[in-house]
C-alpha positions as CSV (number, residue, x, y, z in Angstrom):
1,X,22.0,27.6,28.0
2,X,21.1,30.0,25.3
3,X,24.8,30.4,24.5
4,X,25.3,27.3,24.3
5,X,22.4,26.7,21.7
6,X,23.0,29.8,19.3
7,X,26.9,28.3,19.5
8,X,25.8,25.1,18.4
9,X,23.8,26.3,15.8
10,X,26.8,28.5,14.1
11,X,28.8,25.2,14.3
12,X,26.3,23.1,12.9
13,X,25.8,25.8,9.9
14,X,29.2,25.7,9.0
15,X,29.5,22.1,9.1
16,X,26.3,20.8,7.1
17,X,26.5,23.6,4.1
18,X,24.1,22.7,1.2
19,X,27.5,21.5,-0.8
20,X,28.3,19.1,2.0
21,X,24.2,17.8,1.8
22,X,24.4,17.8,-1.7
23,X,27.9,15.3,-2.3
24,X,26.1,13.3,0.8
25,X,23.2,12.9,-1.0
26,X,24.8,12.2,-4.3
27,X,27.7,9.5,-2.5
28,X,24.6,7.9,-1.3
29,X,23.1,6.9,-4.4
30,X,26.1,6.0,-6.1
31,X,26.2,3.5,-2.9
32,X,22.5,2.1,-3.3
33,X,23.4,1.8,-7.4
34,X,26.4,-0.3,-6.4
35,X,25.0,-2.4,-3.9
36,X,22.2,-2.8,-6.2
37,X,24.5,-4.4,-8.4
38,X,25.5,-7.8,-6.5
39,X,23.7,-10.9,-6.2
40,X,21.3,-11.4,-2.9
41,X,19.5,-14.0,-1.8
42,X,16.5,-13.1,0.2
43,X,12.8,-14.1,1.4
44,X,10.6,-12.4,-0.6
45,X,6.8,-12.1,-0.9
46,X,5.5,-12.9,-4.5
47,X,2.2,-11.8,-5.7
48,X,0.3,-14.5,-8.0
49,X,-3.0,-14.5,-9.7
50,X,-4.3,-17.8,-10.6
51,X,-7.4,-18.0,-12.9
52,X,-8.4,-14.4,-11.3
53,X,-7.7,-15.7,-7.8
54,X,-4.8,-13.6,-6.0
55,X,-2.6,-15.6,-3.6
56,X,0.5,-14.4,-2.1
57,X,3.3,-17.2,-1.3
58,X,7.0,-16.4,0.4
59,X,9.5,-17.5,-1.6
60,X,13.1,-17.6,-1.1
61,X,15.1,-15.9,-4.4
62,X,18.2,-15.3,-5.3
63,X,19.1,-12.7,-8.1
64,X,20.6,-9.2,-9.0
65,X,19.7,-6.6,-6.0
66,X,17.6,-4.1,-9.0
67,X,16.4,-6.8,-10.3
68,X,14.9,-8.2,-6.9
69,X,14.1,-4.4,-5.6
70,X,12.2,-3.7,-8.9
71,X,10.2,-7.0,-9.4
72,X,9.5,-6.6,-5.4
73,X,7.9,-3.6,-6.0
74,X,6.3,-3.7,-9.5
75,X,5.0,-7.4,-10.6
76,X,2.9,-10.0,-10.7
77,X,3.0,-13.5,-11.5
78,X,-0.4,-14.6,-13.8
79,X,-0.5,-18.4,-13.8
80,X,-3.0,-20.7,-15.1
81,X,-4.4,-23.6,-12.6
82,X,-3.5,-26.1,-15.4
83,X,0.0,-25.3,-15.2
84,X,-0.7,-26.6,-11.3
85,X,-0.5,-29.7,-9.9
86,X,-3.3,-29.3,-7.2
87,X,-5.0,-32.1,-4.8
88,X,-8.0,-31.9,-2.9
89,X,-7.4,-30.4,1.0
90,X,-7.6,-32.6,3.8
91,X,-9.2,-30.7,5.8
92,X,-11.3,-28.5,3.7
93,X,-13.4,-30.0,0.8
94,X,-14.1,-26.7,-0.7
95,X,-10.2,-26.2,-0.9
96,X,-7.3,-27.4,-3.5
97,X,-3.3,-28.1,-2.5
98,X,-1.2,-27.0,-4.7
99,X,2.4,-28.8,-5.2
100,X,5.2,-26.5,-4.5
101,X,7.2,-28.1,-6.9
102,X,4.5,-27.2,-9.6
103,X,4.1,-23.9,-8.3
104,X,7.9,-23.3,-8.3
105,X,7.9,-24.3,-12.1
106,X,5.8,-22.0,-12.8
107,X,6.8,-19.3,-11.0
108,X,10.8,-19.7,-12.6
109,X,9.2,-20.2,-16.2
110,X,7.7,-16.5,-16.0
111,X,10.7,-14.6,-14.1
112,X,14.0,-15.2,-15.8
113,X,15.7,-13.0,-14.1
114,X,15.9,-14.8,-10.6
115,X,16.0,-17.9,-9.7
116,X,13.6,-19.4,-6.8
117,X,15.1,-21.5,-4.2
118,X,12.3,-22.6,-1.9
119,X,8.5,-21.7,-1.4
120,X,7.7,-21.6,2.2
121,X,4.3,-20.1,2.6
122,X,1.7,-21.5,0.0
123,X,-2.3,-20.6,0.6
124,X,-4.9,-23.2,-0.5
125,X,-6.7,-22.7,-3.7
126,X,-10.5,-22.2,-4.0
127,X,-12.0,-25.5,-5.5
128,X,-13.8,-22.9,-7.6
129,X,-11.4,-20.1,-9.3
130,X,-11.8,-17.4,-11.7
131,X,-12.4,-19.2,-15.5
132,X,-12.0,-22.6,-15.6
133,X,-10.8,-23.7,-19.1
């Protein structure tokens, strides 16, 4: 059993050398740049602060794959409630709807560099947000 490991060992030595690891590692990124590079459409969680009040809606984008990946992971979409069209809730007097087609309006007119097919997931709005104006 020993003999087996220590032989193993040798062979794996000899296959992964740090050259090998290094031209893996580089081939690699050269593949994530290049796949970064085509268009995707994907569900994608977008962060949005209305009048101070942070809601988070799912939205279906399509755009560039950096462009996607670096918005996913760095931004925030500041929106002002009277760029919403928002209705009282139902169910919930102290709550506001907001349209998804006003939402999605305002959503495309501050990120350019997608484009937003669909919003699935949108929260209700406190009647009661941030500073009114």
């Amino acid at each position: 059993m020993s003999r087996l490991k220590d032989k193993l060992r040798n062979v794996l030595k000899h296959v992964l050398s740090p050259v090998f690891l290094g031209l893996l590692a580089v081939s690699f990124m050269l593949w994530y740049i290049i796949k970064l590079s085509y268009t995707y459409t994907t569900e994608m969680p977008i962060n949005i602060l209305v009048d101070g009040q942070k809601l988070r809606v799912t939205c279906v984008v399509q755009g560039q794959g950096s462009t996607l990946q670096r918005f996913r992971m760095f931004s925030r979409i500041n929106v002002k409630r009277s760029e919403l069209a928002v209705s009282p809730s139902p169910d919930n007097p102290d709550m506001l709807v907001i349209s998804p087609q006003s939402l999605e309006k305002a959503i495309s007119v501050k990120s350019n560099d997608f484009k937003i097919l669909s919003i699935t997931d949108i929260p209700l709005l406190p009647v009661a947000t941030g500073t009114e104006e």
